[in-house]
TORVEX-446736 format. One record per residue: residue number from 1; residue in three letters; x, y, z of N, C-alpha, C, CB in turn. Coordinates in steps of 0.02 Angstrom, whole numbers. Glycine has a CB too. Layout:
<nodes>
NODE  pos  code  n.east  n.north    n.up  ca.east  ca.north   ca.up  c.east  c.north    c.up  cb.east  cb.north   cb.up
NODE  NUM   Ala       X        Y       Z        X         Y       Z       X        Y       Z        X         Y       Z
...
</nodes>
This chain:
<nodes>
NODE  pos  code  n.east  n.north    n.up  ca.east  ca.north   ca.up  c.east  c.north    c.up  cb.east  cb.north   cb.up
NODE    1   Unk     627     1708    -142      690      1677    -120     678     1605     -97      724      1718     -64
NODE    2   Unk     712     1570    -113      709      1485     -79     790     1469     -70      666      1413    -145
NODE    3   Unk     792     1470     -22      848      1405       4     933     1485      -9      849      1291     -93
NODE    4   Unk     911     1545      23      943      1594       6     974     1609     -66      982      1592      48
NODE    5   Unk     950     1594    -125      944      1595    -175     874     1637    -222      954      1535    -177
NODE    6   Unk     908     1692    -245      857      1732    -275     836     1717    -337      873      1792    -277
NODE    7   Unk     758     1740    -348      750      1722    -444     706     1776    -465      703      1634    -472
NODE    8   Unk     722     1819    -521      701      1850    -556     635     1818    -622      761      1873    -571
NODE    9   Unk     584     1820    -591      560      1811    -643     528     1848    -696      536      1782    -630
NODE   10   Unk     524     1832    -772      519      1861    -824     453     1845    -882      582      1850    -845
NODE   11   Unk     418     1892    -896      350      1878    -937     392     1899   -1021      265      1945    -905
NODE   12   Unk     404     1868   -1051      414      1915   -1109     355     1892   -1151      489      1909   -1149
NODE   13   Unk     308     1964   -1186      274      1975   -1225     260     2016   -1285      251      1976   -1201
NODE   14   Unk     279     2002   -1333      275      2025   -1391     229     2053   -1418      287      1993   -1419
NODE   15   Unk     233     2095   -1457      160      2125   -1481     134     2105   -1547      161      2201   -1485
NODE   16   Unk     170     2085   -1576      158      2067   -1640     149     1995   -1658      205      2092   -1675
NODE   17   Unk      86     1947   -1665      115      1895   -1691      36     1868   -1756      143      1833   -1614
NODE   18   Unk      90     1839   -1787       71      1827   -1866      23     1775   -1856      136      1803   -1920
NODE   19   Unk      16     1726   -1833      -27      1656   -1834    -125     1681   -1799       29      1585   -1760
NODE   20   Unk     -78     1704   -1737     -144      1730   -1720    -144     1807   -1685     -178      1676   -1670
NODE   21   Unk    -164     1851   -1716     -165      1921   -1708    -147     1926   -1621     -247      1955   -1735
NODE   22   Unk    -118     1995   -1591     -137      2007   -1534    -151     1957   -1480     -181      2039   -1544
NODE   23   Unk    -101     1913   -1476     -113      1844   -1448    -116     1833   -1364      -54      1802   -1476
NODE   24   Unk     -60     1896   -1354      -25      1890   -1290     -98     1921   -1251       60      1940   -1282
NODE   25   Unk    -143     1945   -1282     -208      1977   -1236    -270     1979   -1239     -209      2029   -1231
NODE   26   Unk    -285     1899   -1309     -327      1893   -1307    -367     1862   -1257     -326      1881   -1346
NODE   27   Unk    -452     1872   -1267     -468      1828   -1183    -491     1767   -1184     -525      1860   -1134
NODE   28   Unk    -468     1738   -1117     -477      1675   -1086    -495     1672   -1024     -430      1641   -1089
NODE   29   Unk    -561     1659   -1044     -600      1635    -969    -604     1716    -929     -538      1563    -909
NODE   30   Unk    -630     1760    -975     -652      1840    -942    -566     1859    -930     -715      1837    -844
NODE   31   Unk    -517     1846    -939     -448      1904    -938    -401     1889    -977     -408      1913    -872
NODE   32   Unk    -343     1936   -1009     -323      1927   -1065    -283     1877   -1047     -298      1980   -1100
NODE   33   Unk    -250     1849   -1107     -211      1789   -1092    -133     1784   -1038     -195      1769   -1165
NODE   34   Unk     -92     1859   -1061      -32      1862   -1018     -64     1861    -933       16      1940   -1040
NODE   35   Unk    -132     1885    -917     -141      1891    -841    -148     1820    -814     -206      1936    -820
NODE   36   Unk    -145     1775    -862     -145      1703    -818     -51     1698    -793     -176      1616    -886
NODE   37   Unk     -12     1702    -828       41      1714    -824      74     1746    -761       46      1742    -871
NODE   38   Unk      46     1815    -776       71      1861    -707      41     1846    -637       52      1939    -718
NODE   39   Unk     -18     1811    -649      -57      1786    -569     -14     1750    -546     -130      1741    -564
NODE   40   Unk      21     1668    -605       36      1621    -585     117     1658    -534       38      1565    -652
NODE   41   Unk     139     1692    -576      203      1747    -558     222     1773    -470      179      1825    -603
NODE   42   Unk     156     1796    -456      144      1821    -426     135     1788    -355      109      1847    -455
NODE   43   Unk      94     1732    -363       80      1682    -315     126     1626    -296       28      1655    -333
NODE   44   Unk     191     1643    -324      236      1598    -316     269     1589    -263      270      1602    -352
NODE   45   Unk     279     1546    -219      308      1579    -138     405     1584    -148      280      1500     -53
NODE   46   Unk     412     1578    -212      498      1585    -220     514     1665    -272      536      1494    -275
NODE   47   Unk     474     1675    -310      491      1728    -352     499     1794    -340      457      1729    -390
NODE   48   Unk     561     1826    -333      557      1903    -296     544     1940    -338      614      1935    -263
NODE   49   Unk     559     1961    -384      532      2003    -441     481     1972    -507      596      2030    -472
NODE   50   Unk     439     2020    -508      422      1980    -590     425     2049    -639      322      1933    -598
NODE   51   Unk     433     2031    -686      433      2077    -753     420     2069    -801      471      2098    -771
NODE   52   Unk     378     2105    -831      351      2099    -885     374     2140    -961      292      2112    -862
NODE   53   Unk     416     2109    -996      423      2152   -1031     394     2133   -1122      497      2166   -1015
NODE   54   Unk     403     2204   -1138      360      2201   -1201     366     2248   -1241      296      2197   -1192
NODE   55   Unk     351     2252   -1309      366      2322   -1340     307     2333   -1368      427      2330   -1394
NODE   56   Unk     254     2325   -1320      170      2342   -1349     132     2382   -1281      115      2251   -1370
NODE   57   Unk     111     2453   -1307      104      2479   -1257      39     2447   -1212      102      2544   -1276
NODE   58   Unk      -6     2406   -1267      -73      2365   -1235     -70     2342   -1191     -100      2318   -1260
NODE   59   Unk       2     2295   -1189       38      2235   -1158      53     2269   -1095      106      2203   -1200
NODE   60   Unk      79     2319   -1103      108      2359   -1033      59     2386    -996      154      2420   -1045
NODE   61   Unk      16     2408   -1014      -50      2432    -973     -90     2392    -920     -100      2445   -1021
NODE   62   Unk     -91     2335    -985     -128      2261    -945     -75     2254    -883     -129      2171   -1004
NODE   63   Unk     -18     2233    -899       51      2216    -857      23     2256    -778      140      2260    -902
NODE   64   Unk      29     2332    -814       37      2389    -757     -30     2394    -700       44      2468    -801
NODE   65   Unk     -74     2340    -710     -118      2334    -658    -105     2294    -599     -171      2315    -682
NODE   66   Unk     -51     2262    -629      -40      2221    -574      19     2235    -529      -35      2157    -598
NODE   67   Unk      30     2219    -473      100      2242    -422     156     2214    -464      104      2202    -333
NODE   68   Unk     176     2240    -525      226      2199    -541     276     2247    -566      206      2145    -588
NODE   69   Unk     337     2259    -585      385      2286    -643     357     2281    -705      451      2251    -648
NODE   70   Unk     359     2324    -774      374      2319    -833     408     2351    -864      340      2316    -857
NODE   71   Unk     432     2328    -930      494      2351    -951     483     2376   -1019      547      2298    -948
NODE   72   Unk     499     2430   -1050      490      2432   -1123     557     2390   -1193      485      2520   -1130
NODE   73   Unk     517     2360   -1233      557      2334   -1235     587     2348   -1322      537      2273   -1205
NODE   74   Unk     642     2385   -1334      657      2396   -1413     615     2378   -1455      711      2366   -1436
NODE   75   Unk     634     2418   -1510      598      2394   -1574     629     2321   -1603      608      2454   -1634
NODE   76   Unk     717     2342   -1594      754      2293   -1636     766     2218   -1584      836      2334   -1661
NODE   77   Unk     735     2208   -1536      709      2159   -1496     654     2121   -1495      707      2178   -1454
NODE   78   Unk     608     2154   -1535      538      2130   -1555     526     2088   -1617      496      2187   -1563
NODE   79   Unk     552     2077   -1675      538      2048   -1714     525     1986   -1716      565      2059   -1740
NODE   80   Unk     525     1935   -1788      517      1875   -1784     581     1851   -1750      501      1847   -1847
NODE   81   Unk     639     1881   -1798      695      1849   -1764     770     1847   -1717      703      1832   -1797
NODE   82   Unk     711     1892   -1665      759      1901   -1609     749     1856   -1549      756      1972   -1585
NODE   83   Unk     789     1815   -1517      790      1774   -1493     776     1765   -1413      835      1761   -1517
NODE   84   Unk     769     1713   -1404      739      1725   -1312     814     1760   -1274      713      1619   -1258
NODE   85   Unk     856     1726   -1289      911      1748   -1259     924     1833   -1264      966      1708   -1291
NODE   86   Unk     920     1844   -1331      909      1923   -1317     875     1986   -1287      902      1936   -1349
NODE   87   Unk     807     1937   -1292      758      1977   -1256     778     1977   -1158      674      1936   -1279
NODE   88   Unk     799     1887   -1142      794      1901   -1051     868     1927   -1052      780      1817    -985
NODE   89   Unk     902     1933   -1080      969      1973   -1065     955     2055   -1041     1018      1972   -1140
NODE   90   Unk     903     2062   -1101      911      2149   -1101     868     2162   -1025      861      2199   -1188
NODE   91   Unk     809     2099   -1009      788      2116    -939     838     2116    -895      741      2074    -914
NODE   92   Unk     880     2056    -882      946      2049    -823     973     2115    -818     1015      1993    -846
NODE   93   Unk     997     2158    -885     1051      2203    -879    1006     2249    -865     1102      2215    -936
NODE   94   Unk     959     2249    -864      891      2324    -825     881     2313    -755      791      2322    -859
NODE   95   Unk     909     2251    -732      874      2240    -671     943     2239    -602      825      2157    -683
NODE   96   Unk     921     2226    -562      971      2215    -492     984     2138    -515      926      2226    -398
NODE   97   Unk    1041     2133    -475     1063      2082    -482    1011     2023    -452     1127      2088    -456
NODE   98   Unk     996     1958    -481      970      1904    -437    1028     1832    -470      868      1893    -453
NODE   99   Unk    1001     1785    -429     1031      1734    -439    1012     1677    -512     1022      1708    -374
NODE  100   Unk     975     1674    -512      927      1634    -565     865     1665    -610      893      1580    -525
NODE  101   Unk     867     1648    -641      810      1701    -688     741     1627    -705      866      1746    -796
NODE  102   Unk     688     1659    -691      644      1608    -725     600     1659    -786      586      1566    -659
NODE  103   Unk     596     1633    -845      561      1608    -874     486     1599    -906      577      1587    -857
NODE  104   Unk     438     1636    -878      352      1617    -899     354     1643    -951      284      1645    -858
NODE  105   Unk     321     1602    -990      298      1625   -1076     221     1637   -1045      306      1548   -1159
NODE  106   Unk     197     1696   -1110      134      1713   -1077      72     1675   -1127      128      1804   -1073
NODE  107   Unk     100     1611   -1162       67      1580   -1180      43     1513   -1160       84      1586   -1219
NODE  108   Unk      78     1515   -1118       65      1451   -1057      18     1446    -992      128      1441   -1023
NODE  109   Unk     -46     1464    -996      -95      1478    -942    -109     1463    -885     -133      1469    -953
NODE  110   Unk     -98     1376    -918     -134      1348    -866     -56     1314    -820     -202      1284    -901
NODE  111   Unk       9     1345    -844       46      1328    -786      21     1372    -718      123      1342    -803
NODE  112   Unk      34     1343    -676       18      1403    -614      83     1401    -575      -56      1384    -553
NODE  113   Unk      62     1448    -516      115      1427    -476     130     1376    -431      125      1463    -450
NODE  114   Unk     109     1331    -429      126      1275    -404     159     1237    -425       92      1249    -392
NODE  115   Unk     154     1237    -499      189      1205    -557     267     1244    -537      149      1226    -646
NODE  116   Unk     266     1344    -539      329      1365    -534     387     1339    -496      322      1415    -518
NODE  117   Unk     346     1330    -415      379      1318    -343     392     1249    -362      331      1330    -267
NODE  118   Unk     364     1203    -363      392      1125    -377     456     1140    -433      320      1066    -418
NODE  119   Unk     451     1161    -483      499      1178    -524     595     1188    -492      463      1247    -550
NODE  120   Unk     556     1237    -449      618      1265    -429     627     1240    -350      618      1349    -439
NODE  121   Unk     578     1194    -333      594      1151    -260     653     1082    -309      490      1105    -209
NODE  122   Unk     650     1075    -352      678      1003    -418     757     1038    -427      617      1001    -528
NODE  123   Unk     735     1100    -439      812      1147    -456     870     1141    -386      788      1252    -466
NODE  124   Unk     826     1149    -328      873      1136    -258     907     1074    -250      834      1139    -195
NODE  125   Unk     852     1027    -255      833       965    -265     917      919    -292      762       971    -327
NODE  126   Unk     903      939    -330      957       906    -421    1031      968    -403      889       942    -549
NODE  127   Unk    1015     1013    -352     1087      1056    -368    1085     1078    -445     1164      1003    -354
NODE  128   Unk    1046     1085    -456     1043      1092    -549    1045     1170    -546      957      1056    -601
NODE  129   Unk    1087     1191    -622     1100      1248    -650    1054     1272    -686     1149      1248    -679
NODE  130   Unk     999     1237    -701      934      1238    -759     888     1170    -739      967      1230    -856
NODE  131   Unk     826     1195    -736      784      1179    -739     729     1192    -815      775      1199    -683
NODE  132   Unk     717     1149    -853      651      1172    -913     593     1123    -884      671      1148   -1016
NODE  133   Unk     551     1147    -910      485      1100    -901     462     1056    -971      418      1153    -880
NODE  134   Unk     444     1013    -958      424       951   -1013     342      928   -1018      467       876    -989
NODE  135   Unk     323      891   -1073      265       862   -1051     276      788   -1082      195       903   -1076
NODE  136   Unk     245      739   -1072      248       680   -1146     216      708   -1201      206       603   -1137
NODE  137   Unk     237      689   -1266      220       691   -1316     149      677   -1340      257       663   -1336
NODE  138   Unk      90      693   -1367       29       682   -1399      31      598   -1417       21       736   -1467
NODE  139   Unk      80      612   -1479       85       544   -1503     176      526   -1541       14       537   -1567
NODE  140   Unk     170      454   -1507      258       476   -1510     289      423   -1583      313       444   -1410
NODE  141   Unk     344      467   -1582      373       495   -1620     417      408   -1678      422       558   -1567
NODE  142   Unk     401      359   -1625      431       299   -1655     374      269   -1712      449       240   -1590
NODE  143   Unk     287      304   -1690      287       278   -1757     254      344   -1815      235       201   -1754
NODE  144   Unk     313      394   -1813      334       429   -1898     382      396   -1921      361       509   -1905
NODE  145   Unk     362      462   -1979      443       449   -2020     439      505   -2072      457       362   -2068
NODE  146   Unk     478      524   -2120      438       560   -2176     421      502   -2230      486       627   -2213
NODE  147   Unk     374      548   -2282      357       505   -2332     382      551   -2405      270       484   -2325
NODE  148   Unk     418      530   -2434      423       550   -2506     380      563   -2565      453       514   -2525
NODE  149   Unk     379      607   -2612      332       627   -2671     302      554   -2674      372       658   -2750
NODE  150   Unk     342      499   -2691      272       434   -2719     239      408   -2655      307       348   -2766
NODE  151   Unk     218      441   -2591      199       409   -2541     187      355   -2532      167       425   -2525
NODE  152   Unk     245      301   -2542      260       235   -2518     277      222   -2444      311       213   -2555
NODE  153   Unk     278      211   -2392      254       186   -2346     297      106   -2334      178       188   -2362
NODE  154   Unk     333       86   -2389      402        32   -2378     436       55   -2312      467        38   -2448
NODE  155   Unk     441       11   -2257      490        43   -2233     470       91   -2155      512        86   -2297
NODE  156   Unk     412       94   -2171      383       198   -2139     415      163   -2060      240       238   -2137
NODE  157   Unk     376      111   -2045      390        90   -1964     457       41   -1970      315        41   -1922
NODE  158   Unk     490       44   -1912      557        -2   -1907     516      -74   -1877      629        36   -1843
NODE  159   Unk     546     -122   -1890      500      -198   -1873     491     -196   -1796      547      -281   -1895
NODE  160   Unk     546     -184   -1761      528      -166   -1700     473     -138   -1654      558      -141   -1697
NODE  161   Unk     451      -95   -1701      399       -61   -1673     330      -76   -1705      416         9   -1677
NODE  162   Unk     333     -101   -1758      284      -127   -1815     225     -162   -1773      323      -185   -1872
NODE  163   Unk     254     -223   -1719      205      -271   -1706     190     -234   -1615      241      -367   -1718
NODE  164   Unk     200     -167   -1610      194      -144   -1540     132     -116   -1514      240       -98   -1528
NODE  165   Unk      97     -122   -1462       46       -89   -1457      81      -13   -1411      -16      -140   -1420
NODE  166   Unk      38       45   -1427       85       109   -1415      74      102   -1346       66       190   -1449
NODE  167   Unk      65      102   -1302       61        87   -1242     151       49   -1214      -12        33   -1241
NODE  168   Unk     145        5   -1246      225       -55   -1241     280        0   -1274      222      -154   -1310
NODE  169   Unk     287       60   -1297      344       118   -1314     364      135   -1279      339       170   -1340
NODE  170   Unk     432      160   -1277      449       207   -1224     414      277   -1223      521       217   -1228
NODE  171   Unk     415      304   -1176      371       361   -1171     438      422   -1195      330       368   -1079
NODE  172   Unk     396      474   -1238      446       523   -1271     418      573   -1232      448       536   -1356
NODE  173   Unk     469      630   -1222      453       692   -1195     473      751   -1229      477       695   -1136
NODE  174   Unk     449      817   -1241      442       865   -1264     447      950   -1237      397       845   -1282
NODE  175   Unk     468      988   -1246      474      1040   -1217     406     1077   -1207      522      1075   -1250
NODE  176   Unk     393     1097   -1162      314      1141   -1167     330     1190   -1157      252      1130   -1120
NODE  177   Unk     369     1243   -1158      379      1302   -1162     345     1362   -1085      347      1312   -1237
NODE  178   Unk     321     1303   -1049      290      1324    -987     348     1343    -947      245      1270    -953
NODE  179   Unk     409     1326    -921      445      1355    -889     537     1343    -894      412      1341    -832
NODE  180   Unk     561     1395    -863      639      1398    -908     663     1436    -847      647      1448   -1000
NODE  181   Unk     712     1392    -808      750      1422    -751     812     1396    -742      717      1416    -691
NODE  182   Unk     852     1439    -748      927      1457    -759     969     1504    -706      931      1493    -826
NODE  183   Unk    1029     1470    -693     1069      1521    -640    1094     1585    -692     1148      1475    -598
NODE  184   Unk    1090     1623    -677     1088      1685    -726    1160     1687    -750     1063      1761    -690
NODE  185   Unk    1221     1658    -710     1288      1668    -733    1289     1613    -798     1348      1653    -668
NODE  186   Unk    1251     1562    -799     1254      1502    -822    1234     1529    -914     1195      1445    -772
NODE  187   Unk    1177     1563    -867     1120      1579    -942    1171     1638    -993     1018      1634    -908
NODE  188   Unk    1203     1687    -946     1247      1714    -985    1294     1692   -1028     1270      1741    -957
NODE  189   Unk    1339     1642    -988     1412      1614    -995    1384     1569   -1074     1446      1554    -907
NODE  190   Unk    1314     1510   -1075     1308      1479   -1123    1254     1517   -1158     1300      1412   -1110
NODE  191   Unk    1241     1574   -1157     1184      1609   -1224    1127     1566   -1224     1216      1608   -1313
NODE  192   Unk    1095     1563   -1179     1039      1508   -1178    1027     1486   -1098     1064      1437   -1228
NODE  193   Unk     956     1458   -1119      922      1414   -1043     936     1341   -1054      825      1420   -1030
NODE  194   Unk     962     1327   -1130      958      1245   -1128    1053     1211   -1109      922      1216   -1228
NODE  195   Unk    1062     1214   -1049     1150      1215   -1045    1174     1157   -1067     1186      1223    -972
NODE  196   Unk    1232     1164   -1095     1284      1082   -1094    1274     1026   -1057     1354      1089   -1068
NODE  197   Unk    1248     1046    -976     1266       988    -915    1223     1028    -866     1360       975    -887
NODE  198   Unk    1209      975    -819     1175       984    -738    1110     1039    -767     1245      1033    -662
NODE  199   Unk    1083      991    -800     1003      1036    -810     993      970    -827      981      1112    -873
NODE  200   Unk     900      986    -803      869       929    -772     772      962    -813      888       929    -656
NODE  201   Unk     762      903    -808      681       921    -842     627      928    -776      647       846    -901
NODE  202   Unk     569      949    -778      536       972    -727     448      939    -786      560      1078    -703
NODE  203   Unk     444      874    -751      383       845    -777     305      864    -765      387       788    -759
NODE  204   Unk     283      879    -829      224       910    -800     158      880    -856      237      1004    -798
NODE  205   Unk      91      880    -844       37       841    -849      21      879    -939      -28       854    -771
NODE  206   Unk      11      850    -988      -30       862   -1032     -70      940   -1045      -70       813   -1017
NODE  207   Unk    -112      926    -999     -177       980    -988    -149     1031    -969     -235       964    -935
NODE  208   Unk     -93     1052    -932      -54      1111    -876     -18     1129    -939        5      1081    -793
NODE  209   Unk      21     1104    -977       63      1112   -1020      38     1144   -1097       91      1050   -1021
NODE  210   Unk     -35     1162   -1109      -61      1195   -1159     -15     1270   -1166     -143      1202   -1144
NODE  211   Unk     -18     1275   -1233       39      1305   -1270     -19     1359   -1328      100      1230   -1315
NODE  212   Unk     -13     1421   -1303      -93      1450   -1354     -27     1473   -1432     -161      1567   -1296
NODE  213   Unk     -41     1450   -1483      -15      1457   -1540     -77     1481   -1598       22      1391   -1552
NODE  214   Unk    -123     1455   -1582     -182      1460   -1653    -224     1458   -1611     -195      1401   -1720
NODE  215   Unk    -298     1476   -1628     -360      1464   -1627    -386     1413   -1589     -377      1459   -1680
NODE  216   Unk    -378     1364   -1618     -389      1290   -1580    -365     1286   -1518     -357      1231   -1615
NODE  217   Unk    -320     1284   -1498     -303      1308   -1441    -304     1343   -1378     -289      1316   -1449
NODE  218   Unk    -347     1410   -1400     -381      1473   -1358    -443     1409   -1338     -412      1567   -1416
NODE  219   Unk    -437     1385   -1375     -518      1347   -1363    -494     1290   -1321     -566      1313   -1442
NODE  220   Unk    -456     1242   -1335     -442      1184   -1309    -445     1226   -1228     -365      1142   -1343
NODE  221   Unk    -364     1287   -1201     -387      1287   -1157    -436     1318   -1104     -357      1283   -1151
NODE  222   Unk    -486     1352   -1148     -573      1369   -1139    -597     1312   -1098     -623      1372   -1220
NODE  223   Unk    -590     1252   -1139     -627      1202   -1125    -576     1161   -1064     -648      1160   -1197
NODE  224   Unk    -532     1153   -1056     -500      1130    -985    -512     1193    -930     -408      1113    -995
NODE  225   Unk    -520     1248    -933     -530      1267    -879    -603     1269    -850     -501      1320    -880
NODE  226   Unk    -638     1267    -911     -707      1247    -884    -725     1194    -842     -744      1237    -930
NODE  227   Unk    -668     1136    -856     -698      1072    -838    -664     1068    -769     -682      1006    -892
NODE  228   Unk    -633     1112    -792     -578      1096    -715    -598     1094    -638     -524      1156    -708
</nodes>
């Protein structure tokens, strides 16, 4: 609870995924990947519930070691293309009522909870209905473009930006999928965490913001927590 305002928070983990097998549990740094997730969950000094839901009994086992809720979660909820909104709905309507629902993807590790509580100290903050989390971009986006079958390159940069050193750009920002907090009437009313109005971004560092999708990745954040 913060500021008499409750938040439900939510792990959704899937069991199935195509890019990289068994993703949600592979290991990092000696424990599977969702337990970075549920620690960060856990240690949060605002989050009253956490839950984990999933339609993999692996997933639930791991889950079930920890002081937490889990949820089983349909078949016809699990696929490629069932949507976030579907999945934290079916948690809300399993659960007691709270005020705000957050959000942890269990592919996001190295958010912790400190990252959570600042999050939702920004949400008080801003009076905001939504909070997402962001990072800057790798490399931004003013100098792409696409290129066509004769890869000509006429054109690719606008003159503007042509004679710029990337440094002198505006800085672009990006969704990192690290955190998603919504007043739960809000999240209902618009089918989604990303609302019309009064949602606000929650800035966060590069390195915190690793996103495990492939291979490379398990590794990239191998190697930041080592160094850390």
């Amino acid at each position: 609870m913060h500021k008499n305002k409750t938040f439900l928070g939510i792990i959704p983990a899937r069991g199935g995924s195509k890019r990289l097998p068994k993703k949600n549990i592979l290991n990092l740094n000696g424990k599977p990947l969702i337990t970075w997730s549920i620690e960060a969950g856990l240690k949060s000094a605002y989050i009253d519930k956490l839950i984990v839901s999933s339609d993999n009994d692996e997933i639930l086992n791991i889950a079930n070691n920890h002081p937490i809720d889990t949820l089983k979660r349909p078949n016809e909820l699990a696929d490629d293309k069932t949507s976030s909104f579907e999945t934290i709905k079916h948690v809300i309507d399993n659960s007691v009522k709270y005020d705000y629902v957050v959000m942890l993807q269990a592919t996001s590790p190295l958010r912790n909870h400190k990252h959570i509580d600042k999050a939702i100290e920004l949400l008080e903050e801003k009076n905001a209905d939504a909070i997402i989390s962001v990072c800057e971009v790798n490399h931004n986006p003013l100098w792409s473009n696409i290129i066509d079958d004769s890869l000509s390159l006429k054109g690719f940069l606008k003159d503007d930006v042509l004679n710029k050193r990337s440094q002198d750009l505006e800085k672009y920002y990006q969704l990192n999928g690290a955190i998603y907090i919504c007043k739960i009437s809000k999240f209902i009313e618009e089918k989604g965490f990303f609302l019309k109005d009064n949602i606000y971004a929650f800035k966060m560092d590069r390195g915190s913001s690793i996103d495990i999708d492939e291979r490379i990745d398990l590794k990239i954040a191998e190697a930041l927590i080592e160094n850390s």
